[in-house]
C-alpha beads as a LAMMPS data file, in Angstrom:
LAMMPS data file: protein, C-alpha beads

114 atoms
113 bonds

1 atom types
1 bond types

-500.0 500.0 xlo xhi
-500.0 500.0 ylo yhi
-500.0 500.0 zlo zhi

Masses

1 110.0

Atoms # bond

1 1 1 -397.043 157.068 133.148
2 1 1 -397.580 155.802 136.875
3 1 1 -395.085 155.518 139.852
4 1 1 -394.779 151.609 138.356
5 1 1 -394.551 152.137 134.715
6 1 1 -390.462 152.450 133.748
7 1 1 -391.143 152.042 129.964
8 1 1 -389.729 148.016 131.110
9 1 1 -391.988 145.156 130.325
10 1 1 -392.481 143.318 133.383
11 1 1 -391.599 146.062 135.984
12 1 1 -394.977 147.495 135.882
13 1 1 -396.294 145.163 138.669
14 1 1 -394.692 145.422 142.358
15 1 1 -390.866 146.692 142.651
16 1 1 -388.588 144.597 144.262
17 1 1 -387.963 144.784 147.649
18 1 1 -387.994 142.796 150.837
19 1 1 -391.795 141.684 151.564
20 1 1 -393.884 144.193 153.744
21 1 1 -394.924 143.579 157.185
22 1 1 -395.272 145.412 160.284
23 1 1 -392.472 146.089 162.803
24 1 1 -394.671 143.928 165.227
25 1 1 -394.125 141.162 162.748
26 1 1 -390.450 141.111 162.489
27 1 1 -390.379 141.773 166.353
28 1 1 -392.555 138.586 167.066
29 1 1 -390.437 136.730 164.477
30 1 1 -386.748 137.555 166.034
31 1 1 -388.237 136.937 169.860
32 1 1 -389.866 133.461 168.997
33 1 1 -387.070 132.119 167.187
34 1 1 -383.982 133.909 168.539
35 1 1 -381.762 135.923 166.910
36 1 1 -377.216 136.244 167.662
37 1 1 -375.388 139.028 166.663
38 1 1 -371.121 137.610 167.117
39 1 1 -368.530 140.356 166.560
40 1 1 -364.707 140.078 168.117
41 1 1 -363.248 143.668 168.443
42 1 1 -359.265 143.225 168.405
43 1 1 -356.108 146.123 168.930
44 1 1 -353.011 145.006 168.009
45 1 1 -349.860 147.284 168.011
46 1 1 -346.883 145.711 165.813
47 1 1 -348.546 142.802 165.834
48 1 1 -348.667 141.994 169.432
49 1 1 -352.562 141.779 170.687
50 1 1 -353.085 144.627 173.083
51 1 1 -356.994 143.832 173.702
52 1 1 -359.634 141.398 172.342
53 1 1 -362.935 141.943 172.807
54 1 1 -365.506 139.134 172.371
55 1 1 -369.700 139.971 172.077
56 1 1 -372.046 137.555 172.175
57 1 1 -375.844 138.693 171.772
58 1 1 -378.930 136.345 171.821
59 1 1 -381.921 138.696 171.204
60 1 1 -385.113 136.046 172.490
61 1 1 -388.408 135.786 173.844
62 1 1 -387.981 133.834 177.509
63 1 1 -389.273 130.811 176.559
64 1 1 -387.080 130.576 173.297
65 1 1 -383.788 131.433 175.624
66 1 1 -384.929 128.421 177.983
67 1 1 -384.956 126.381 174.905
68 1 1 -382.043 127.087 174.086
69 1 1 -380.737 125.939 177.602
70 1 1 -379.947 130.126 178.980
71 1 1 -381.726 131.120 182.411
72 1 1 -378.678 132.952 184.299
73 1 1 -381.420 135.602 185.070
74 1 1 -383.081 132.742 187.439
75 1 1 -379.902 132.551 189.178
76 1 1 -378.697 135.830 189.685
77 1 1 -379.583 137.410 192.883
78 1 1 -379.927 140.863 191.619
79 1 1 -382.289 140.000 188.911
80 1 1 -384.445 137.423 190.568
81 1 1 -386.146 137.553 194.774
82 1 1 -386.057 133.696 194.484
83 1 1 -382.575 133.418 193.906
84 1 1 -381.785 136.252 196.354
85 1 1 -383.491 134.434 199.134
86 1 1 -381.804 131.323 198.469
87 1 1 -378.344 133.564 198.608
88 1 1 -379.601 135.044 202.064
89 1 1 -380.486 131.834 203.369
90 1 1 -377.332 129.768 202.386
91 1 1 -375.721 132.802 203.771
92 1 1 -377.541 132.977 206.827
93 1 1 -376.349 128.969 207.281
94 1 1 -373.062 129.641 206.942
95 1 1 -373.186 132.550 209.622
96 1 1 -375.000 130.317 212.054
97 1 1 -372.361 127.563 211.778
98 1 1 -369.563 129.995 212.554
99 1 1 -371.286 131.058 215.364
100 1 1 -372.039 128.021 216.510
101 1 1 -368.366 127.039 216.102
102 1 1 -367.095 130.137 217.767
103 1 1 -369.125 129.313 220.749
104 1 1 -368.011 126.403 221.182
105 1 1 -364.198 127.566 220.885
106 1 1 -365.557 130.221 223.415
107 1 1 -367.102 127.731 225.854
108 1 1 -363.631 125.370 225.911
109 1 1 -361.745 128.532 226.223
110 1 1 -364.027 129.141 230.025
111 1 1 -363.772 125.957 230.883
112 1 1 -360.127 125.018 230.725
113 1 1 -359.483 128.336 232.109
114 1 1 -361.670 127.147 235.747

Bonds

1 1 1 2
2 1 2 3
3 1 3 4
4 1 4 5
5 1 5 6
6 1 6 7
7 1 7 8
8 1 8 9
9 1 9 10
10 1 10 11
11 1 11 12
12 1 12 13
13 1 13 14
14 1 14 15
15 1 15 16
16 1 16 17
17 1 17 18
18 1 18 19
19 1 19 20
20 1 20 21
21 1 21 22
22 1 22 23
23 1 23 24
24 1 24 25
25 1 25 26
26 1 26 27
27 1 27 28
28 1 28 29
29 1 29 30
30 1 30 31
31 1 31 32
32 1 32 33
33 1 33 34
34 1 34 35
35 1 35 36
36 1 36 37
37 1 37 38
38 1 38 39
39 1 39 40
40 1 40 41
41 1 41 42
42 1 42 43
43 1 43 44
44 1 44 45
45 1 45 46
46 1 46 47
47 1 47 48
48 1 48 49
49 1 49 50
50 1 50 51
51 1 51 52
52 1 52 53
53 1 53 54
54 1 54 55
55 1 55 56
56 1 56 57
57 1 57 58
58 1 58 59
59 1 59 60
60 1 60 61
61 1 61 62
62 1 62 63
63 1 63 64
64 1 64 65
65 1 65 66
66 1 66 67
67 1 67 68
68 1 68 69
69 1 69 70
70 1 70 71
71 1 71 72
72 1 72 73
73 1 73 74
74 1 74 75
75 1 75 76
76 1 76 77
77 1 77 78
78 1 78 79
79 1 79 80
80 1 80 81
81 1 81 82
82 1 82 83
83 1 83 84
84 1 84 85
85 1 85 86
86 1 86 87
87 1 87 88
88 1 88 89
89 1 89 90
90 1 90 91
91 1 91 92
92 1 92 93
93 1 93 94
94 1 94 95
95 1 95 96
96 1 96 97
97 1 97 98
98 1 98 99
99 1 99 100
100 1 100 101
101 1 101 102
102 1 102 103
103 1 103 104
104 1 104 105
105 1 105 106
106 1 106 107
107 1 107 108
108 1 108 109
109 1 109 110
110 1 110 111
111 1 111 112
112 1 112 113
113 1 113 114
């Protein structure tokens, strides 16, 4: 009697069971099509909501979250040097016009004062 044989006809061929395939497969599969994992976590006490928590996850490959219209990691100064130069310079703006304004307060203050 072999590991297949159960003494059922028909069961002597494959058991059943999701198909096989390498951990790389699956892995490619999820990132190139995207997967999201929703759960709300909620505490009431005598039915009056204490907390509600709310998580969102989109597991995906870069190119599948553009797709899908996410790219707050292009945006985010911490995560990206573009978008951190682009904060630094608007910054940098603003600075300049208050000190451009402030000297110009400054230089009406010394001249209504001669």
């Amino acid at each position: 009697m072999t590991d297949l044989d159960h003494g059922y006809p028909g069961l002597e061929t494959e058991p059943y069971g999701p198909p096989s395939g390498s951990l790389a497969d699956l892995l490619e599969r999820v990132l190139d099509k995207g997967i999201v994992i929703a759960g709300d976590i909620k505490i009431d006490l005598l039915d009056i909501e204490l907390l509600t928590i709310r998580l969102r996850l989109f597991i995906a490959s870069v190119d599948t979250a553009k797709k899908a219209g996410i790219d707050w990691w292009e945006t985010d100064p911490a995560l990206s040097s573009r978008a951190a130069r682009d904060a630094l310079a608007e910054e940098n703006a603003q600075l300049r016009q208050r000190l451009d304004a402030l000297e110009r307060a400054g230089a009406q203050t010394a001249g209504a004062a001669s």
